[in-house]
C-alpha positions as CSV (number, residue, x, y, z in Angstrom):
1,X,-58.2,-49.9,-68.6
2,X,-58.3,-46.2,-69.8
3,X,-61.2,-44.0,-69.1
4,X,-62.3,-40.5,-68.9
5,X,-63.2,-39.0,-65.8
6,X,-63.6,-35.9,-63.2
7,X,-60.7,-35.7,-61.3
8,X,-60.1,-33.9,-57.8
9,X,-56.3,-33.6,-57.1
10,X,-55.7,-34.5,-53.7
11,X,-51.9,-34.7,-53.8
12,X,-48.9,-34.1,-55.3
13,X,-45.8,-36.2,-55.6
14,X,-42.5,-34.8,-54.3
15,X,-40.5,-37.6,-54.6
16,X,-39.1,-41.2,-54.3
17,X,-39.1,-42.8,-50.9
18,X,-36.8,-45.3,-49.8
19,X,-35.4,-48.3,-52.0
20,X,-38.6,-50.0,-52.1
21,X,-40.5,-48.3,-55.1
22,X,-42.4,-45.7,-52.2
23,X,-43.7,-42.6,-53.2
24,X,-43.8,-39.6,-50.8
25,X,-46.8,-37.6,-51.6
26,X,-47.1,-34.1,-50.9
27,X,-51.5,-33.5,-49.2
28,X,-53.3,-31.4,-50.9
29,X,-56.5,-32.4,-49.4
30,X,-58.5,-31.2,-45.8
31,X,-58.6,-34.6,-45.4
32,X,-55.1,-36.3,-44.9
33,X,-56.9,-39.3,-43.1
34,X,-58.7,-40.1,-46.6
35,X,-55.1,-41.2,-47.9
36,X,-55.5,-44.6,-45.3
37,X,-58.5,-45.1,-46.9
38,X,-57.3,-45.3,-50.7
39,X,-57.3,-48.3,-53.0
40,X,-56.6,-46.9,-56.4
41,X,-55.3,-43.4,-57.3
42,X,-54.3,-41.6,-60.8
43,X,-51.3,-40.1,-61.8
44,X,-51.3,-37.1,-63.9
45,X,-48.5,-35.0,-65.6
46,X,-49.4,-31.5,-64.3
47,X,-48.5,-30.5,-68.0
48,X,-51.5,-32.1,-69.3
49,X,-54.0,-32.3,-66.5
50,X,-57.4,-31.0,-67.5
51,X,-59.8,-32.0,-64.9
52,X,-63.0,-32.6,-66.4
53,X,-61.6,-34.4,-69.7
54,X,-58.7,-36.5,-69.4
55,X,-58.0,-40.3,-69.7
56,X,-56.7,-41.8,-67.1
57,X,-55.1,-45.5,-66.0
58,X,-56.1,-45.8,-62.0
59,X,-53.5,-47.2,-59.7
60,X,-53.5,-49.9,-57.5
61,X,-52.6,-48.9,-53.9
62,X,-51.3,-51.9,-51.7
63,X,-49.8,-49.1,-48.5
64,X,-50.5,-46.0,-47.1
65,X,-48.6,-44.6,-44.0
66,X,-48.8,-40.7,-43.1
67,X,-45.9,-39.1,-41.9
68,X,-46.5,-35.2,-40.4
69,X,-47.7,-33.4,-44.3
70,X,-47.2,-36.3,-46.4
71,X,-48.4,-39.5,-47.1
72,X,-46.2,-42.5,-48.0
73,X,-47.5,-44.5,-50.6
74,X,-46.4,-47.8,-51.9
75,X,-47.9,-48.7,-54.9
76,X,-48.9,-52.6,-56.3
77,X,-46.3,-53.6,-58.9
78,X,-43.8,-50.9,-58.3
79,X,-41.0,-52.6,-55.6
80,X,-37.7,-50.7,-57.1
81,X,-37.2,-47.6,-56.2
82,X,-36.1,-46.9,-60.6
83,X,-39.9,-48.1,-61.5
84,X,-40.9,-45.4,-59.0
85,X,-39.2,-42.6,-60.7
86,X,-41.7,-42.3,-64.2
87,X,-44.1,-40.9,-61.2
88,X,-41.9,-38.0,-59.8
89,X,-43.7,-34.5,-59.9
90,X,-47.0,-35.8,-61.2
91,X,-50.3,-35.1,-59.5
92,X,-52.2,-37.6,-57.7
93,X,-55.6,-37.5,-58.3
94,X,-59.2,-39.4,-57.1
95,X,-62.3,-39.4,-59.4
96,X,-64.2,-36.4,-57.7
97,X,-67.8,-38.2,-57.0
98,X,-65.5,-40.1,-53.7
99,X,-64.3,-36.9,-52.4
100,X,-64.8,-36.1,-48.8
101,X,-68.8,-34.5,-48.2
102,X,-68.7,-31.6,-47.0
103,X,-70.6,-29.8,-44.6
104,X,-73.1,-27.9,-45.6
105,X,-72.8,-24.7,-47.0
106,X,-69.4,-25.6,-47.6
107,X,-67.9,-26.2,-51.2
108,X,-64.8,-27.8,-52.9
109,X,-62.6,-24.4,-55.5
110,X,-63.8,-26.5,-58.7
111,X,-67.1,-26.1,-57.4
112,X,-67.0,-22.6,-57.5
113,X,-65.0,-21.6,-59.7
114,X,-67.1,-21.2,-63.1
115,X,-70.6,-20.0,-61.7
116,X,-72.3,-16.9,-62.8
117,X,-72.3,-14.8,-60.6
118,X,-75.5,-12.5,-60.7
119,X,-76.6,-9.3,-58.3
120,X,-79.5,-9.6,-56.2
121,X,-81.5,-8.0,-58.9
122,X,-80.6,-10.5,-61.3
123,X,-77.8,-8.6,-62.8
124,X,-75.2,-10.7,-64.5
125,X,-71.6,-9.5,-63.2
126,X,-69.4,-12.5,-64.7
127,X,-68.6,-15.6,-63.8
128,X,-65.8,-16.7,-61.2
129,X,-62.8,-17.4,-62.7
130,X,-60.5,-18.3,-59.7
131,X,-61.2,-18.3,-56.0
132,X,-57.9,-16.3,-54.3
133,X,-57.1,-17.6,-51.0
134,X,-56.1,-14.8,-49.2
135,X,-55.2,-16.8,-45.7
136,X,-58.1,-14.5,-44.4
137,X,-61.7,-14.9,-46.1
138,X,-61.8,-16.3,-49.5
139,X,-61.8,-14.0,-52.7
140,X,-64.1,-15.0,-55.6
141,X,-62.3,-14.0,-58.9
142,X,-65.4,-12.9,-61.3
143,X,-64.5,-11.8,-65.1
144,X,-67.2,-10.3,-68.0
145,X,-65.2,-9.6,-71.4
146,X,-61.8,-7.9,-69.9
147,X,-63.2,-6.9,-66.5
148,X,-62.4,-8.5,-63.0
149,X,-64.0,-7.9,-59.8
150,X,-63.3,-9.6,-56.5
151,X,-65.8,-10.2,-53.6
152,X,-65.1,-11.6,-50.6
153,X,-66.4,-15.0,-49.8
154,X,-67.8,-13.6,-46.8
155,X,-72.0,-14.3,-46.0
156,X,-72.8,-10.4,-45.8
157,X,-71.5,-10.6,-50.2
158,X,-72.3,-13.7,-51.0
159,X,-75.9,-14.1,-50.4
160,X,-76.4,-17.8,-52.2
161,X,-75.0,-20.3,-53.5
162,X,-76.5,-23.1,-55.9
163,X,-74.1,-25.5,-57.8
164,X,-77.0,-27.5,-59.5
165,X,-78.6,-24.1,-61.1
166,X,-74.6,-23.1,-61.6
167,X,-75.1,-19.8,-59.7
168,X,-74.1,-17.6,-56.9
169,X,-76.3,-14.5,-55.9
170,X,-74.3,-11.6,-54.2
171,X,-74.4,-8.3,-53.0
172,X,-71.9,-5.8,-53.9
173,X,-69.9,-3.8,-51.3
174,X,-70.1,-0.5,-51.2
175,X,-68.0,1.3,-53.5
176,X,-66.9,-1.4,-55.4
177,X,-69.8,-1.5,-58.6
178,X,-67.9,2.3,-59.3
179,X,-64.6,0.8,-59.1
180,X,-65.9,-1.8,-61.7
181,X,-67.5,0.1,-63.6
182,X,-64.3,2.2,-64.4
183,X,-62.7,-1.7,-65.3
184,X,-65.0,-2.4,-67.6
185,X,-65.7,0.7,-70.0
């Protein structure tokens, strides 16, 4: 049955496994445990994938194995290893209300990405476009018109976050309102 849903991509597949109709799944998840834990996944043609709009046929999962990065999964229906190939390259995906909770303090990209992001003063600077992942702190990506500005997803910039008011309250470092300024005139 087809349906429209949230999606969190927790996956993506890199090939065909074996002669059995086994998919090995490339983790794209925190959480590589969660895969022994799946019954039903989506498949989704990267092409096409828009995460909060998109309908979708779930899965049925019948085995999960992990092996080092990747999970091994064998799917209900699919024994040949030529049924196996119409999934190659696609995204695996789980409806986002049973992703992992997180700790607190502590948010999924999707989560962020698409807040306003306003000054302590209530100054509207944009709204995060991307968050770059910089292998250091975070990077929040905020764009108003054709300006950009990045702040560091560090607790001395950003001072809150609330994802039900769809917000994020931050402080500026120094020097880098001028730079912006410059950007956006």
């Amino acid at each position: 049955m087809s349906k429209k849903i949230d999606l969190a991509v927790i996956g993506k597949v890199k090939r065909v496994e074996g002669s059995k109709g086994e998919l090995r799944i490339f983790i794209i998840s925190d959480f590589p445990e969660r895969f022994n834990r799946l019954k039903e996944v989506y498949f989704i043609d990267p092409k096409t994938f828009d995460r909060t709009d998109i309908t979708v046929c779930p899965t049925e999962v019948e085995n999960v194995r992990l092996d080092k990065y990747d999970a091994i999964i064998k799917l209900k229906g699919i024994d040949e290893r030529n049924d196996a190939f119409q999934f190659r390259k696609f995204l695996v995906a789980i409806p986002a209300e049973e992703r992992v909770e997180l700790p607190e303090d502590t948010y999924y990209l999707d989560e962020i990405e698409g807040l306003s992001v306003l000054t302590e003063t209530g100054e509207f600077l944009g709204k995060v476009d991307y968050v770059m992942m910089t292998g250091g702190a975070d990077v929040y990506v905020i764009k108003k018109g054709d300006g950009e500005i990045m702040i560091p997803a560090r607790k001395e910039f950003i001072i809150s976050i609330n994802i039900k008011e769809n917000k994020i309250i931050a402080k500026l470092p120094e020097g880098l309102r001028e730079i912006y300024e410059k950007e956006v005139k």
